[in-house]
C-alpha positions, 0 to 999 in steps of 0.5 A: 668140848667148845671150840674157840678162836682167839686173836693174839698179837705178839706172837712173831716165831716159832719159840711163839708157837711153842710156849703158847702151845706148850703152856695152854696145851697143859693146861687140865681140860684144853683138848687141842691148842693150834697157833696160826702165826701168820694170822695172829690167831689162835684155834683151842678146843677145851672142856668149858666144866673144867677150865674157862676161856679167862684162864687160857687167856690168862695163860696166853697173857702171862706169856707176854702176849696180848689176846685181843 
């Protein structure tokens, strides 16, 4: 497992929180999602032999957020 912290901005509620956590956390091999609103951050532990940090980000991305 590696664990990542990424910077994402846009994020301002909790509908934020979920959709990020909802949405990654489903994703086949991330382990753990934790969204730090206040932060503008984002904790996610995942299986790197069965996805990528470009697919999370993608993930993230594609919910209308900016990962820095």
């Amino acid at each position: 497992m590696k664990d990542m912290t990424l910077n994402v901005q846009g994020m301002s509620c909790g509908h934020c929180v979920n959709s990020i956590e909802g949405n990654v956390g489903n994703l086949n091999g991330v382990d753990n999602v934790k969204v730090h609103l206040s932060e503008g951050k984002v904790d996610v532990t995942f299986d790197p032999n069965k996805v990528d940090l470009e697919k999370i980000t993608e993930e993230i991305e594609d919910q209308g957020y900016d990962v820095a």
